[in-house]
N, C-alpha and C positions, 0 to 999 in steps of 0.2 A: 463711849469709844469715839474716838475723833475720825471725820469721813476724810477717805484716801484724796488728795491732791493731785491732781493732774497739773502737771509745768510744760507747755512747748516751748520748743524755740529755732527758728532757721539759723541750722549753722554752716550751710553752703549755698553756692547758686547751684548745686545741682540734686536740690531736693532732700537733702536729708535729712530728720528731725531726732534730734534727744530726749527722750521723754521721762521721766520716776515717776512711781510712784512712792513716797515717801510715808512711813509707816512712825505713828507715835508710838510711847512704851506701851507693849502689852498689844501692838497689833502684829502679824505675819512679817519677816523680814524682807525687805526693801525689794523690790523687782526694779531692776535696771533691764530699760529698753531702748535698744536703735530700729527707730523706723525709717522706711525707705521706700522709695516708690517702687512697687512691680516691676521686674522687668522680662524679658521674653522667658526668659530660662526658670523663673517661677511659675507660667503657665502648667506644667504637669502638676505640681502637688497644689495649685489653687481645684485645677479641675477634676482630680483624685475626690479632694478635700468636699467642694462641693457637690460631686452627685453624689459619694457617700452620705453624704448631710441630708439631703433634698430625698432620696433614697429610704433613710430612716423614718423620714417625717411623714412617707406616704401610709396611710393608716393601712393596717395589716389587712383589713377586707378587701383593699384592692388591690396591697403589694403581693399578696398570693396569684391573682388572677394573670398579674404581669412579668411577661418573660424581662429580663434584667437589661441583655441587652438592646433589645428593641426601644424599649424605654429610657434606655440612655442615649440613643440616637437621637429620639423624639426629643428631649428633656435639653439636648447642648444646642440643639435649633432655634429653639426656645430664648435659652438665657446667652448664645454665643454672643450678640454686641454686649452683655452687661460684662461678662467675661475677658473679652479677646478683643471688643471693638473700643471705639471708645468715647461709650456714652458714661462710663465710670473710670475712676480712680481707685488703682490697686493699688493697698499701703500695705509693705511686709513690717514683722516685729520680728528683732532680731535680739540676741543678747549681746552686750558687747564684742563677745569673742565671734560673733554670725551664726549662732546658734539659735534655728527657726525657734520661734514663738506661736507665732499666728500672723495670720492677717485680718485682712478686712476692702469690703469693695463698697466705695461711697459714690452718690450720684445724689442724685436731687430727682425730686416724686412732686406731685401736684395733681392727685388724680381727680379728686373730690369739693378741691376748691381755687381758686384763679390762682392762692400763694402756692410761691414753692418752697418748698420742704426740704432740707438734707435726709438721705435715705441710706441706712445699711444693709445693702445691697443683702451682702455676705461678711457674717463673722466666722472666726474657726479659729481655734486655739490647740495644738498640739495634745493630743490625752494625756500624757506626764506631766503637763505645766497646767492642767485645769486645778481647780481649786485654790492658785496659788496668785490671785491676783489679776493675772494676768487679762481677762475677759474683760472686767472691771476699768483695767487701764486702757484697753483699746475703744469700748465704748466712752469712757470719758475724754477721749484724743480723737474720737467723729464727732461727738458734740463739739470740741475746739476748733476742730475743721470745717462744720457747718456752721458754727458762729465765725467764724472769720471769716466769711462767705455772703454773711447779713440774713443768714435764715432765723427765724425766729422760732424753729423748732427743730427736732429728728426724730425721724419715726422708722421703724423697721417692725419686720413678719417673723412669727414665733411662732413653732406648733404646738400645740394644746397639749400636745403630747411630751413636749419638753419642760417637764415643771422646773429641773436646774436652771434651765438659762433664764426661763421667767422669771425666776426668786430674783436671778441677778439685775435683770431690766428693771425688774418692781423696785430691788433696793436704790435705783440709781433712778428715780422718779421717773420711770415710763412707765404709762398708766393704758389699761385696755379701749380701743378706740370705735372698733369695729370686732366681729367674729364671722369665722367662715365656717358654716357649718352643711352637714351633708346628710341624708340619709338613705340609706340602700333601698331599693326599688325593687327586691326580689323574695 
């Protein structure tokens, strides 16, 4: 089976890129994407999006201990410049007709060594559109965005717990680098 293509290309000065994924015989039919940069009025469903996500991944021995909202106050303090400020770049996936996809929030990381990194911040792909391609095209459109950048790699955080979205990184050569692991003390 032939691997999905990823094509960019700027086709305005005001940020907006066309992207397919182009399917040979006998793969899933073609996903057509418009990407575009963030802008104020995607703020709610990026921040929906993400503490739902971030929420999921916290391992169930301590998301019982934590009251919900407490926790999300604490959690947007946190990630508010990756989000809202602007140490990252918010790309929306659109379908032709402006029909969300997903997004994705890219920055650049260097914690471990002098280079720096292209970093996926956050990905998220709408529930109805999972399985369909679509995750697969946004990660191979941040590696296109950190390679035209002159990063010589991208690396992003996956929970142990999400064995789908790992399948998906591992099929698209991201490989384990580090683990964070934890053990209860009670």
């Amino acid at each position: 089976m032939a691997t999905p293509r990823n094509e960019v290309g700027i086709v305005s000065a005001a940020d907006i890129f066309i992207g397919f994924r182009n399917g040979a015989s006998g793969e899933r039919p073609t996903v057509d994407v418009r990407m575009r940069r963030g802008r104020r009025g995607d703020a709610a469903i990026i921040w929906e999006a993400t503490l739902q996500t971030a929420w999921d991944d916290i391992p169930e021995n301590e998301r019982t201990r934590l009251d919900r909202g407490k926790w999300e106050a604490h959690f947007r303090k946190k990630i508010e410049p990756y989000v809202d400020g602007d140490r990252t770049e918010k790309w929306i996936a659109e379908t032709p007709d402006g029909d969300l996809l997903g997004y994705l929030i890219l920055g650049e990381s260097g914690f471990l060594t002098p280079e720096i990194h292209g970093f996926i911040y956050d990905i998220w792909v709408v529930p109805d559109r999972r399985g369909k391609g679509v995750g697969k095209f946004l990660v191979g459109w941040a590696s296109d965005w950190a390679r035209k950048r002159g990063h010589r790699k991208i690396k992003l955080e996956v929970s142990e717990t999400n064995a789908r979205a790992r399948h998906v990184y591992e099929s698209l050569g991201f490989r384990a680098e580090r683990r964070y692991m934890g053990k209860p003390l009670e």
